[in-house]
N, C-alpha and C positions, 0 to 999 in steps of 0.2 A: 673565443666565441663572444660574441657582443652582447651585453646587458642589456637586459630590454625593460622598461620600468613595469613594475609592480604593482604601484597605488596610486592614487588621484584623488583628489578630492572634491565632495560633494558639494551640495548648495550651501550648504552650513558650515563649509570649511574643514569638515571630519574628514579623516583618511581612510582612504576606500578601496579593494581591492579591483584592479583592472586585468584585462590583456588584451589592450589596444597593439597590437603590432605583433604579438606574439603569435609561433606557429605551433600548433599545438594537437598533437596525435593521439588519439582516444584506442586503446587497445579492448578488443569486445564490443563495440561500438553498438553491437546490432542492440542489446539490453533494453527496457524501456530507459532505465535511471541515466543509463551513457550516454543513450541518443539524445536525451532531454537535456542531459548536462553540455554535451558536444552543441547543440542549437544555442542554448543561453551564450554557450564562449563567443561562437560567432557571431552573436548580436552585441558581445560587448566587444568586438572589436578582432577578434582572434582569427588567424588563418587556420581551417580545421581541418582535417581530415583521423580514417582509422579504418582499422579492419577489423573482419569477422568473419566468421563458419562457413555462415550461412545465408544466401538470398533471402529477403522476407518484405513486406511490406516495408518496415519500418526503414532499411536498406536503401529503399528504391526511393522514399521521401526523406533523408537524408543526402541522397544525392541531387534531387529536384531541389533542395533548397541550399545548393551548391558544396554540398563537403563530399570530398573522394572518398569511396569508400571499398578497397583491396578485398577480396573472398579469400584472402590467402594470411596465413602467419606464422610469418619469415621474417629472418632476420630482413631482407631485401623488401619486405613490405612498410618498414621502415623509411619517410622519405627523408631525402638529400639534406633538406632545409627544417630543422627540428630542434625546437628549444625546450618542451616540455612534452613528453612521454604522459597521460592518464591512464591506467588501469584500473578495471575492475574489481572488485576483492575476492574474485574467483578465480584469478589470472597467479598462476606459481611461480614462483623463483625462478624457474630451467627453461622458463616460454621465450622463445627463440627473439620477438620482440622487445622482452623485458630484457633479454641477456644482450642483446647488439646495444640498446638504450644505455647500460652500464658500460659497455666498453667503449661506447661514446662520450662518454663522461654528460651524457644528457640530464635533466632534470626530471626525477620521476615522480610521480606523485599518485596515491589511492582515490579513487572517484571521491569519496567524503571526504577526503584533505583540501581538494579543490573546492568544493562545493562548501566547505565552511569554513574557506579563507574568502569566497563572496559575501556571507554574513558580516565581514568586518566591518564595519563603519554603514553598515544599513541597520534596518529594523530587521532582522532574523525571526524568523518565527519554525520556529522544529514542533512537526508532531509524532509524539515517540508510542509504542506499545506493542504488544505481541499480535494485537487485531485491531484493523479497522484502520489504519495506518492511508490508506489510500481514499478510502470514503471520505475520512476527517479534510485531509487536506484539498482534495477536491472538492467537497464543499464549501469550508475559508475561501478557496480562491474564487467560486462560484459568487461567492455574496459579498466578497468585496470587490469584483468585478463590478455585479450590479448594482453597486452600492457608492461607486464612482471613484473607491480610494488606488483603484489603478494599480497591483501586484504585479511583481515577478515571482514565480512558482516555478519548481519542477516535483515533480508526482511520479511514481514508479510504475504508475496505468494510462489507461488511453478514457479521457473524458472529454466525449469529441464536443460535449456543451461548454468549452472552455477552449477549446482548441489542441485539446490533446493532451500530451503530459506537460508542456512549457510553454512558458509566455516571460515577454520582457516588458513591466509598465513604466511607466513613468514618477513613480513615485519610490520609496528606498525601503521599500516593504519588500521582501526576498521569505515563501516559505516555501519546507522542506518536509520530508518525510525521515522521519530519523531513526532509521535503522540500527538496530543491537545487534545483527550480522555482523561477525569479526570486530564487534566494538566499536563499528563506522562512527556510532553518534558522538563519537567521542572527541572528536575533531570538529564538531561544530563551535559556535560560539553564538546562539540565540538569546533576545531580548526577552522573547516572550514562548514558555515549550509549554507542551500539555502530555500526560502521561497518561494513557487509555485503559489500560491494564499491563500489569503482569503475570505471564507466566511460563513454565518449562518448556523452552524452544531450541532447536539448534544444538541440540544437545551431541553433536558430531565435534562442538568447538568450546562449548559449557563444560564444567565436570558434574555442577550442581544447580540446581532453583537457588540454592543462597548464592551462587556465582554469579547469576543474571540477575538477582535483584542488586548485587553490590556494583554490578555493568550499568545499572539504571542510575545507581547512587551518584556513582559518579558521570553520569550524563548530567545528571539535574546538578551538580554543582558547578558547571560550568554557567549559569545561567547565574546574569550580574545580582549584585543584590540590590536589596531595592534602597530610593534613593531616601533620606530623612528628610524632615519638616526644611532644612535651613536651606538643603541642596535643592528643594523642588519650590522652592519662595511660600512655605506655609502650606502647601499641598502635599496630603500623604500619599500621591498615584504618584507614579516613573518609576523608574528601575524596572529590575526582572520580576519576573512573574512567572509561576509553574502553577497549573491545574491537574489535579492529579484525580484518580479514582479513589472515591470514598469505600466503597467496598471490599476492595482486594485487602489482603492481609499484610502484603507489603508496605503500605503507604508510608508506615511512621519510621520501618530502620533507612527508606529514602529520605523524607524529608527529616529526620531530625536534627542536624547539621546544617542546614541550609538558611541561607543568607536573604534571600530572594522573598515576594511576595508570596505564601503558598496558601491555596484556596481549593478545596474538596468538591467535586460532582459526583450526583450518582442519586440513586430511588428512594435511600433511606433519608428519614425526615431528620438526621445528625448533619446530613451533609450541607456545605456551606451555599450550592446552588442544588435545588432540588429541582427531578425530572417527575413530572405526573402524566400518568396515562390512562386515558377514560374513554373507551371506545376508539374512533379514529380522530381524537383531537391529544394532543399535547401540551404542555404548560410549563414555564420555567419560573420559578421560584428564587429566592435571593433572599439569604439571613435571616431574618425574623417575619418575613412575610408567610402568610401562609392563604392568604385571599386571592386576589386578582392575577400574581405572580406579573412577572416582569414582561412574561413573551409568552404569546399564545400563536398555534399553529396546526397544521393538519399534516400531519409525516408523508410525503410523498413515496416514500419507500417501505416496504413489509418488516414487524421486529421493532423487537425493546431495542437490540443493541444500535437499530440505526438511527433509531429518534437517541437514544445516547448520544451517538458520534454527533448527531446533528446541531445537539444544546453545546457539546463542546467547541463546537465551528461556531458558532452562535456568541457564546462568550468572548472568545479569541475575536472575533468580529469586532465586539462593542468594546472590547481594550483596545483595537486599532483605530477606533473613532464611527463604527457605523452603528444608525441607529436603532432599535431595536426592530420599530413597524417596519422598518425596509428590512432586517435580517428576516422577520418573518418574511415576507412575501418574497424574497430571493430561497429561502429554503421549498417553501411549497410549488416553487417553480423550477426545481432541481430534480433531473430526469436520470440522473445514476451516475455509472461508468460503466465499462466493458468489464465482464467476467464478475461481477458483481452482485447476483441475481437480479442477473440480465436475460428478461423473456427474448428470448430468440424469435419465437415465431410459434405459428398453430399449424395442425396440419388433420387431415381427416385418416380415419384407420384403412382408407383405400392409396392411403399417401399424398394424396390432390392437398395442397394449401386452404388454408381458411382463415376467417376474418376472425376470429375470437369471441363473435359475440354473444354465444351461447357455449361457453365453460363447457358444460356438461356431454356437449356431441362430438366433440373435437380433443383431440391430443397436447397438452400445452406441453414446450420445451424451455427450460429453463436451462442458463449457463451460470455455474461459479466457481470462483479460483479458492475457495475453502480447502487447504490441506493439512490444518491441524485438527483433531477431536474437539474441541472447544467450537471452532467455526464449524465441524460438519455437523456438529448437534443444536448449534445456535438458528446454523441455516434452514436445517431442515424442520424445524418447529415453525421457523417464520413462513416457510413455503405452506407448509402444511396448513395455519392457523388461517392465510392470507388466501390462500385458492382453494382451501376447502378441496382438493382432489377424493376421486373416490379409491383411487391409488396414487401413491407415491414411490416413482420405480428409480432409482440411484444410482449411476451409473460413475462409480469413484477410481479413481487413478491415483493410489499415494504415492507422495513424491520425498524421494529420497529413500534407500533403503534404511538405512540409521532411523531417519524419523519414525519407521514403520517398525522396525523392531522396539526402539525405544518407547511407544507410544501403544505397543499391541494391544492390552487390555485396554487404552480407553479409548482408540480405534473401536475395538469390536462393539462398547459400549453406547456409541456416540450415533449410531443407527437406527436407534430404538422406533424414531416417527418413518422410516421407511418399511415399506411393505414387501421391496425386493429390491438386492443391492447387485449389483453387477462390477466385475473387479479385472482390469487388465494387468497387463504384464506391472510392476512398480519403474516411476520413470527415474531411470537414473541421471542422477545429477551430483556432483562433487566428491560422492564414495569413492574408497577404494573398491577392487576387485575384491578381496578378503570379505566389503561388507555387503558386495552386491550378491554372494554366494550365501551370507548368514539367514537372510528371511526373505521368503518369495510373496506375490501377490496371492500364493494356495494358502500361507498359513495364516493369512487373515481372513480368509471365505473359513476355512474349519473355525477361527474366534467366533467371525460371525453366526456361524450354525449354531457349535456352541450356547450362543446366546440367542436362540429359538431363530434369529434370521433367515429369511430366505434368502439364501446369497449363490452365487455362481462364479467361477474365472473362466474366463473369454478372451478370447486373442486370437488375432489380430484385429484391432478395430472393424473389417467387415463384417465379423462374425459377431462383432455385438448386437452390429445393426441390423444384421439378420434376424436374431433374437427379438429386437426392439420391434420386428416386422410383425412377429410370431405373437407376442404375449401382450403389447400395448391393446387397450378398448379404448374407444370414446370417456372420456371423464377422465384420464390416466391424467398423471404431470408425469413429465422426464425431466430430470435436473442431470447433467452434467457437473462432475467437479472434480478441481484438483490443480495444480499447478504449474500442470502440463500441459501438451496439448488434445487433453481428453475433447477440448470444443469442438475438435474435426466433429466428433461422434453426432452432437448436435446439427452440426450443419449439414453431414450426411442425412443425417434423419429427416431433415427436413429439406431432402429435397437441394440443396443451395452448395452443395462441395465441389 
């Protein structure tokens, strides 16, 4: 088989990871992170193609910008001409693709091994954490778009004010979202990471919290250290750099080892950049300031944790070179992302569409991908606090059985600002059989009761919307969530399915 090179080199002469000439087969393809990944290869030069399950959108715009893409996975879907195999880290050992790949003596490689063999010889930027991981980095790339420094990005969401989840700039700035699923981040190799929080996730592949925070530990020591006075000509900036959250309890057994520049965010006035929040203005702080602060702005989005995420994009900005008055005015001009409390639309209690403009006569729907306790209790305070509803009706989908057993009491917990919770079947994803039998979507409506909620299980999604037919008033919000495709339910509701 013919060697096809590897690396190139940049402006600066650094060595850089390529696949110009290479053909290269994305197994799961349909994924956001695949599709994103599979578009970037092709811009760097790669023949692509891959399959998956299932038709979808994202399918049919992967093909529109030319990569084939098989409904089928077989070995036969495998094509002719094939130098490197991509897989997902959902994708098992016995999948009929992965097993022809190996007796091809092909090259295979995990979505994150690829994705952080492009960080080599660029400016990498990895945003790591249990939340917010998609906000974060679609913002960065949001404000250094408008901010002229020209990124390559791929995002695990759809943020169609940036053009989606991928872009290829012009410049050797490459960010990522860095995943602690099966340890992905661990294959990166970023300049500059930011740590958003930690905490108990995944606990299907974790044994413990001290297991993920020593998964983060070692994320963050991949990140260079920083550079001395002699190496940077009497400058103490260059090298790595991690920002990490001041508040969580983990911070010090991550960083105490580490090489790298490390610098604290977060509310408490310990921290090394402080966030303030006074009405609907914001303010970011730095070391011993405590006046004017550094950056002032107006959150465009509801919630402490997204003016959080947003000073953390914000800092990562002005280490890449952008300046402060443009990151503000690139943040206050930042419209979201998909599934992200994402208002869907209004509608009136006779089901006809409405314009929003009076809150209080109309039904507001809200969409988000919240499927841990942490995000549904984070979300639904920010819903709550931000639209003022006269109810808050929840319409949650937990995903993953594992996660739902593991997490049952602080599920049932995590509801407290809804007024009535609504619960379909749990969507299965990566369990065994063994675990899909252990906890059903019933024994978290009895948690929920349990703890005074109104709750119900409904199935199949027309029967929710039946419900939603039945029990919504004028003033209600409806939020969708979860990390399925509870959204149908939304867009049913309103009319647009």
């Amino acid at each position: 088989m013919m060697t096809l090179p590897t690396s190139d080199k940049d402006k600066t002469g650094n060595s850089v990871t390529t696949l110009t000439g290479r053909r290269v087969h994305f197994v799961g393809i349909g994924g956001c992170g695949m599709s994103g990944l599979a578009r970037l290869a092709k811009h760097l030069g790669a023949k692509c193609s891959g399959s998956d399950l299932n038709d979808s959108d994202t399918v049919k715009a992967l093909r529109d910008n030319g990569i084939g893409v098989e409904l089928e996975q077989s070995a036969k879907s495998l094509p002719g001409e094939c130098d490197l195999v991509v897989i997902s880290a959902a994708i098992r050992d016995d999948h009929p693709e992965l097993a022809e790949a190996v007796r091809r003596g092909i090259e295979v490689k995990k979505y994150a091994q690829l994705l952080g063999e492009l960080m080599i010889g660029r400016t990498g930027v990895a945003i790591a954490g249990t939340h917010g991981k998609s906000t974060t980095t679609s913002m960065l790339s949001h404000i250094l778009i408008q901010t002229g420094l020209d990124p390559s990005f791929i995002v695990g969401a759809n943020c169609r004010q940036i053009g989606g989840g991928v872009r290829v700039g012009e410049s050797d700035i490459l960010i990522a979202e860095a995943c602690e699923y099966d340890r992905s981040f661990h294959n990166f190799f970023p300049t500059h990471a930011s740590i958003l929080n930690v905490e108990a996730d995944h606990l299907d592949l974790y044994s413990s919290l001290d297991e993920i925070v020593e998964a983060f530990k070692v994320f963050a020591q991949r990140i260079p250290a920083k550079k001395t006075d002699a190496e940077h000509g009497g400058n103490t900036s260059g090298g790595g750099t991690l920002l990490i959250n001041h508040e969580m309890p983990h911070r010090i057994p991550i960083t105490a080892e580490l090489n790298c520049a490390v610098e604290t965010i977060g509310f408490a006035p310990q921290a090394d950049w402080r966030v303030g929040i006074k009405g609907h203005h914001a303010r970011l702080h730095h070391g011993e300031d405590d006046t004017d602060g550094v950056m002032d702005w107006t959150p465009p989005m509801p919630g402490e944790h997204m003016t959080y995420n947003a000073a953390v994009a914000a800092i990562t900005a002005h280490r890449l070179g952008a300046a402060w008055p443009d990151i503000a005015k690139a943040i206050e001009g930042f419209t979201g992302l998909d599934r992200r409390m994402q208002l869907m639309g209004y509608r009136n209690a006779d089901g006809g569409k409405a314009d929003g403009s009076n809150p209080a006569d109309v039904i507001t729907v809200v969409d988000d991908y919240g499927h841990h306790p942490t995000e549904v209790d984070t979300t639904l305070r920010a819903l709550r606090h931000h639209y003022q509803p006269k109810r808050l009706i929840c319409v949650f989908q937990p995903h993953q059985h594992s996660r739902t057993r593991f997490f049952m009491d602080e599920f049932a917990a995590s509801f407290s600002s809804a007024d009535t919770v609504i619960v379909p079947h749990i969507y299965f994803v990566r369990d065994s059989e063994k675990e899909r039998h252990a906890v059903t979507a019933g024994d978290l409506v009895d948690r929920l009761r349990g703890k005074d909620v109104q709750a119900m299980h409904l199935y199949p999604f027309g029967a929710i919307i039946e419900q939603l037919e039945l029990i919504t008033k004028p003033g209600d919000l409806v939020v969708t969530m979860g990390a399925g495709n509870v959204w149908e339910v939304a867009k049913e509701f309103l009319g647009e399915g």
